[in-house]
C-alpha positions as CSV (number, residue, x, y, z in Angstrom):
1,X,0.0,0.0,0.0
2,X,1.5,3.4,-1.0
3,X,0.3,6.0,1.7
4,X,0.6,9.8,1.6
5,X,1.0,11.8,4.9
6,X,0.8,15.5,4.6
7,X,1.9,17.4,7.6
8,X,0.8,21.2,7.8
9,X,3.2,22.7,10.2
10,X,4.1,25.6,12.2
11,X,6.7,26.3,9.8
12,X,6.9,23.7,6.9
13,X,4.2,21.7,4.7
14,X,5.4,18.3,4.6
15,X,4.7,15.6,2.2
16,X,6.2,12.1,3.0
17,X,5.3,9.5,0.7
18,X,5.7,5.7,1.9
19,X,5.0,1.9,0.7
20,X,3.9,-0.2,3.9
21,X,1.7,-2.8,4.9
22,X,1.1,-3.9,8.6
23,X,3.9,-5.4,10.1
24,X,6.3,-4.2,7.7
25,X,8.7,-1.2,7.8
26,X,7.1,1.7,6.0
27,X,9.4,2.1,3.2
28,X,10.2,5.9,2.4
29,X,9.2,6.7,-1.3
30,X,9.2,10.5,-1.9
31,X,9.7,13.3,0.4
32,X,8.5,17.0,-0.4
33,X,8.9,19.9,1.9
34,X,7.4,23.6,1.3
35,X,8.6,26.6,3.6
36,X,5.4,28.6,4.1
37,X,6.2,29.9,8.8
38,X,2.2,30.0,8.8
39,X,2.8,31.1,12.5
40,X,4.7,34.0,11.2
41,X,1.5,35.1,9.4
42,X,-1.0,35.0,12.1
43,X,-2.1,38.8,12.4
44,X,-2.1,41.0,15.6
45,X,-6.2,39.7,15.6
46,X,-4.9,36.2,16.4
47,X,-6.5,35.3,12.3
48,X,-4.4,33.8,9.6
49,X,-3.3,36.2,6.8
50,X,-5.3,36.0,3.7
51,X,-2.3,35.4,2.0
52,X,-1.2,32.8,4.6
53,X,-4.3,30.9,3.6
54,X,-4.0,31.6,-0.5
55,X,-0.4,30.0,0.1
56,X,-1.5,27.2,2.3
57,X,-4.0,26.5,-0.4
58,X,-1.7,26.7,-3.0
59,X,0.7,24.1,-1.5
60,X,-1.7,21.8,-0.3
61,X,-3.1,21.5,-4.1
62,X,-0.1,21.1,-4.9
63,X,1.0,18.4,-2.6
64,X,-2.4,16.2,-3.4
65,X,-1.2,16.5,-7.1
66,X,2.1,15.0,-6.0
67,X,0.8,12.5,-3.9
68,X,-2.0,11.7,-7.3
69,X,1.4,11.6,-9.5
70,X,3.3,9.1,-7.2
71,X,0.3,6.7,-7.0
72,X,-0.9,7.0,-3.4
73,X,-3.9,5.3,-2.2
74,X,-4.5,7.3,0.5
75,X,-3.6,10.6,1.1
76,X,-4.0,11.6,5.2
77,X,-3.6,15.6,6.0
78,X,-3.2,16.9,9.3
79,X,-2.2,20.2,10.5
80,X,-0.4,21.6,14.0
81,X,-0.3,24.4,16.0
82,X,-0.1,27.3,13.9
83,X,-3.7,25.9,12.1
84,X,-5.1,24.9,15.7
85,X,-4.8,28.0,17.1
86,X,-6.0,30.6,14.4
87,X,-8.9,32.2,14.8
88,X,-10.3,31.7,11.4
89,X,-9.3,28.3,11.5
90,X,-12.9,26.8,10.7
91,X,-13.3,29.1,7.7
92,X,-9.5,28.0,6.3
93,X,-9.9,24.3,6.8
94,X,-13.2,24.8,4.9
95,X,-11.5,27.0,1.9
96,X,-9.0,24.1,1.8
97,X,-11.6,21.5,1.8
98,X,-13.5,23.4,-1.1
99,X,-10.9,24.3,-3.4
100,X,-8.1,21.1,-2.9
101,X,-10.9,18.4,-2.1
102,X,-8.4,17.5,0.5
103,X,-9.7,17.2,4.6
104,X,-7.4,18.6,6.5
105,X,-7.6,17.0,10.5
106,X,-6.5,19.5,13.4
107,X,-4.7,17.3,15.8
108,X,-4.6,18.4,19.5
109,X,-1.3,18.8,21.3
110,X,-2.4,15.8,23.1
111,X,-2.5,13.7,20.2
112,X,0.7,14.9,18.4
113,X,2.3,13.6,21.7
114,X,0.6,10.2,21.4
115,X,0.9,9.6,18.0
116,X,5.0,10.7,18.1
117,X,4.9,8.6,21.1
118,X,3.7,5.6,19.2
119,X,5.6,5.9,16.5
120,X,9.0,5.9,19.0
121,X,7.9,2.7,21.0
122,X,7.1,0.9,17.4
123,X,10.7,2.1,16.5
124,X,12.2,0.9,19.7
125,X,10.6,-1.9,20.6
126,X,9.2,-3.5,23.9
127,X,12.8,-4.1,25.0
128,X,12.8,-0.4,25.6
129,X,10.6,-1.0,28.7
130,X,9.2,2.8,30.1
131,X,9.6,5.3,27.5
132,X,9.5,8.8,27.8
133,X,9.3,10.9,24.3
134,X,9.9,14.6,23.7
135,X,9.4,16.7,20.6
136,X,10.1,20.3,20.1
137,X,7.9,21.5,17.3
138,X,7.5,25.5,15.8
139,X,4.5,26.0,17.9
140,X,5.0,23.7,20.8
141,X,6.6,20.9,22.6
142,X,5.4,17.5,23.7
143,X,5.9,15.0,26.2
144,X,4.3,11.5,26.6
145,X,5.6,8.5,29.0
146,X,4.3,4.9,29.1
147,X,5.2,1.2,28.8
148,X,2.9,0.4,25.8
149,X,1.8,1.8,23.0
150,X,-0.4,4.0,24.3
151,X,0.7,6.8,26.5
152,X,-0.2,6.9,29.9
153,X,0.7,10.5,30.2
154,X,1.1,13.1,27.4
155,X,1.2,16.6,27.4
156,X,1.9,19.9,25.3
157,X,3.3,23.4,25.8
158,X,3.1,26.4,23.9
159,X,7.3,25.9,24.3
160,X,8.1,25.6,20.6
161,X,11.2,27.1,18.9
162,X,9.2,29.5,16.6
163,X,6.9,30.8,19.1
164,X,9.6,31.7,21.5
165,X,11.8,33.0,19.1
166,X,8.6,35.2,17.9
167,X,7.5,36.3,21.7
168,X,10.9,36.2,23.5
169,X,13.6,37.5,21.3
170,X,13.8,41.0,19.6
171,X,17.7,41.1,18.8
172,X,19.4,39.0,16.3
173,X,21.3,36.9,17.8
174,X,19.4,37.6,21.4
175,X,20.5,39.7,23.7
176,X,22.3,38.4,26.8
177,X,19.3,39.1,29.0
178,X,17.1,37.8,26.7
179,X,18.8,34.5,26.9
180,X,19.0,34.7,30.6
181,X,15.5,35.9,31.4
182,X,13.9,33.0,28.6
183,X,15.9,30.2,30.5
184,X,13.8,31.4,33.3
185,X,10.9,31.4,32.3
186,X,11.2,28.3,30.7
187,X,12.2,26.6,33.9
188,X,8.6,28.2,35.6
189,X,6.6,27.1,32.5
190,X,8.0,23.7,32.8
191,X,8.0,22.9,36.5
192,X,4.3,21.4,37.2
193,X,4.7,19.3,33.8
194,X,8.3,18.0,34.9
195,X,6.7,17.1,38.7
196,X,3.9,15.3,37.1
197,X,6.6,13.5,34.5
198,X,8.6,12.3,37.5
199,X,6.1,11.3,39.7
200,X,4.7,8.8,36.8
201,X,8.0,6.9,37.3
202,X,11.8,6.4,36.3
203,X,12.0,6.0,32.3
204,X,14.1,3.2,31.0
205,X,14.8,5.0,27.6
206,X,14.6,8.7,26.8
207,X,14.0,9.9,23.2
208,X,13.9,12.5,21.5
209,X,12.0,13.4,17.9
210,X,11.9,15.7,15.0
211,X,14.2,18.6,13.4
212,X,14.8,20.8,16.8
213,X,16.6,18.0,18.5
214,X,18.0,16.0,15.4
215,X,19.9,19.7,14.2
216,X,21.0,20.0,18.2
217,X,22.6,16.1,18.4
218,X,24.6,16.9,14.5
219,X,25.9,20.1,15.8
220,X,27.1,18.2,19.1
221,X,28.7,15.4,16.9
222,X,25.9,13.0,15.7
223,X,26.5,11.5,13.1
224,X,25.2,13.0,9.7
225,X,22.0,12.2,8.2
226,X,24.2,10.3,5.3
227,X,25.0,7.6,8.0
228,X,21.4,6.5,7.6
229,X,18.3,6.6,10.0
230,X,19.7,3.4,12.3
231,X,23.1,5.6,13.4
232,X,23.1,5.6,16.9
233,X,22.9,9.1,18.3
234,X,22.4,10.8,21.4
235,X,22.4,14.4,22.5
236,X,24.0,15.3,26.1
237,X,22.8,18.1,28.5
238,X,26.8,18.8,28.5
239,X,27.5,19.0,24.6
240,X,24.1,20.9,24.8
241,X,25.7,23.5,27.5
242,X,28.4,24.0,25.2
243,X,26.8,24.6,21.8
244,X,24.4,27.2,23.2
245,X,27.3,29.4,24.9
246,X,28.6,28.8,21.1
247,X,25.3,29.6,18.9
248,X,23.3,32.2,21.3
249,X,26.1,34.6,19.6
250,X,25.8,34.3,16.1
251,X,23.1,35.6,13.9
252,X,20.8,33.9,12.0
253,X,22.3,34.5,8.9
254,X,25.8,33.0,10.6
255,X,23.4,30.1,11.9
256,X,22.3,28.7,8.1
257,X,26.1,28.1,7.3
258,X,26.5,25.6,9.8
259,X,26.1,22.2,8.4
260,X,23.0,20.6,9.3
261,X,21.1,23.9,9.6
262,X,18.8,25.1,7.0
263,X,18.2,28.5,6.1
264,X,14.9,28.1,6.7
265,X,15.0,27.2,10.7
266,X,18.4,28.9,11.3
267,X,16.6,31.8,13.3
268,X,15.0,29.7,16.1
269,X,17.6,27.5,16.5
270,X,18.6,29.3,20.0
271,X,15.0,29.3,21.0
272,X,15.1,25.2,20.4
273,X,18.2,24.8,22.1
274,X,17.0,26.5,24.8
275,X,13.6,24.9,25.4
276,X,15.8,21.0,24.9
277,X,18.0,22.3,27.4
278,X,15.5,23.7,30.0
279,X,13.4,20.4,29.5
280,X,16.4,18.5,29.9
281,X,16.9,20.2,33.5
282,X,13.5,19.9,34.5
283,X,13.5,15.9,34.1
284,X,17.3,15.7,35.4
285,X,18.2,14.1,32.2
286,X,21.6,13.5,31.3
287,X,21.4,12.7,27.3
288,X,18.4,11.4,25.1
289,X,18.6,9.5,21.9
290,X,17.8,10.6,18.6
291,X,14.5,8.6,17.0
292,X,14.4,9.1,13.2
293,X,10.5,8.4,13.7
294,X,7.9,10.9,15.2
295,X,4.7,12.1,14.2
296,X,4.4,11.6,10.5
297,X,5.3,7.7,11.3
298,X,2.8,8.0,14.0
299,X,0.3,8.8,11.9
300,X,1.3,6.1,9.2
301,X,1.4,3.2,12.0
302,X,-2.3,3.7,13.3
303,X,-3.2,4.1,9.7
304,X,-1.8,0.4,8.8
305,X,-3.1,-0.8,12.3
306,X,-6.3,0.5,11.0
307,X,-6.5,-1.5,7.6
308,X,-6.1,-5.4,8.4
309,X,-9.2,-5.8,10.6
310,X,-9.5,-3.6,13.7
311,X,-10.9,-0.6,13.0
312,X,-10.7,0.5,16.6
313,X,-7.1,1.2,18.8
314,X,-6.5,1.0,21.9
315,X,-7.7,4.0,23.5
316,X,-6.0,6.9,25.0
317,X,-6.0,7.9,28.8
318,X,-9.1,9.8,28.6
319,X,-11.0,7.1,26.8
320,X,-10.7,8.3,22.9
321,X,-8.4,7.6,20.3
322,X,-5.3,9.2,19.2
323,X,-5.8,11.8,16.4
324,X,-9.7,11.8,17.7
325,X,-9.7,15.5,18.2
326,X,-13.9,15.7,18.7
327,X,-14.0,18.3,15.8
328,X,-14.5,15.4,13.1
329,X,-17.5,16.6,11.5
330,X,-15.9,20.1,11.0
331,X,-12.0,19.0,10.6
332,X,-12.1,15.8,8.2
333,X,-12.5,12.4,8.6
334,X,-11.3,9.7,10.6
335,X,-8.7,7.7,10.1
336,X,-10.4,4.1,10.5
């Protein structure tokens, strides 16, 4: 089965194409990426931009082409923070629906935590015994702990590297006292979620997902993304230390010429670094590993768990399943 996923982010549009059937490795076919910061063009009413939404239309049309042109049988489109949290978001998702043909699911925070949060135990494996995952989007961050698939706790903050860099920094690179004051704040924004984390018991494995944290790990020595996606790689609170005394200096433009950094996320690379490193205080963590998986595969996984007979998973803490947002009938369709 050749599956699209199309992720509508804070700060990309994301088209990942893969061949998979349950029980099989979802084979990567085709990977398309579109810069478009829709958080950047949320006006001072708290409404995306009209030309936010004519560009997010564009692209999405654009993608569902792609994904027509490369075969796929199914084509599932969900979008983030920067989509969840617009005012207008009803009228955009219905624009898009209307002019692309093409549903487009909000997921909560919640469930971007479970569904990374599956996708990391699926990479892992049981052996990995308590997991705790954490993902540091554009608009937010999320953390999820559990021993099976499901999550028994997941959470998200309005932490992410884009926001922060939008609402905390006005110099490029940040001033001194901006850095100071944000690692302050963050360590107050993350206290009662880090007290709750602990109290849910001592993880066996810590992993970490996505672009913020895989960019942090190659600038403290990972190995490259040419050593393929089964490289072992970990990112240390110390190596962490170092590399922002290094990059909370430079400017953004400086920031893009380091390898591993795209132009296109080079300016809230310091916000990301800070928010791993606060979060990595708050939990007393040493180092996390690097999972090549998160939500995308998330997504994919409960897709294919979906097709061979069940069409219901195991449900979340609160009783519902991941991705389950209760705004169906306005958002999209299911994905059963």
């Amino acid at each position: 089965m050749r599956l699209g996923v199309l992720d509508v982010g804070s700060n990309t549009v994301h088209l990942l194409v893969v061949d998979a059937h349950r029980g099989a490795h979802p084979t990567p076919m085709s990977s398309e990426k579109s810069v478009l910061r829709l958080a950047e063009q949320i006006d001072g009413t708290g409404q995306l931009t009209r030309a936010g939404a004519d560009h997010l239309v564009r692209t999405i049309a654009a993608s569902k082409a792609a994904a027509e042109r490369l075969d796929c049988e199914d084509l599932m489109a969900f979008a983030t923070s920067a989509v969840r949290e617009a005012g207008n978001s009803a009228e955009v998702l219905e624009r898009v629906r209307a002019e692309t043909g093409v549903d487009l699911k909000v997921l909560t925070g919640e469930d971007e935590a479970r569904y990374t949060f599956l996708a990391v135990r699926r990479w892992y494996g049981w052996s990995a015994g308590r997991l705790l995952c954490l993902d540091i989007g554009g608009g937010s961050l999320e953390l999820a702990v559990g021993v099976d698939e499901v999550a028994e706790e997941a959470f998200s903050l309005p932490l992410g590297a884009g926001r922060l860099t939008r609402t905390r920094f006005r110099k490029d690179p940040p001033s001194r006292s901006e850095v100071r004051d944000t690692t302050e704040w963050l360590d107050e924004q993350l206290a009662s979620v880090a007290k709750k984390l602990r109290r849910s018991g001592t993880p066996d494995r810590v992993v970490a997902t996505s672009k913020t944290f895989r960019t942090l790990a190659r600038l403290t020595g990972a190995a490259p993304s040419s050593a393929g996606p089964r490289a072992h790689r970990v990112l240390t609170d110390a190596g962490l230390r170092q590399l922002i005394a290094f990059v909370s200096r430079m400017s953004a433009g400086d920031l893009a010429e380091l390898e591993g950094v795209s132009s296109s996320r080079s300016h809230q690379l310091v916000a990301g670094a800070l928010v791993a490193d606060a979060t990595m205080r708050a939990l007393s963590l040493t180092q996390v590993e690097i999972c090549p998986w998160a939500l995308r595969e998330g997504v994919i996984l409960r897709r294919l768990d979906h097709t061979n007979g069940s069409e219901q998973t195991a449900p979340t803490a609160q009783g519902r399943q991941p991705g389950d947002t209760g705004r169906s009938a306005q958002h999209g369709a299911r994905w059963s």
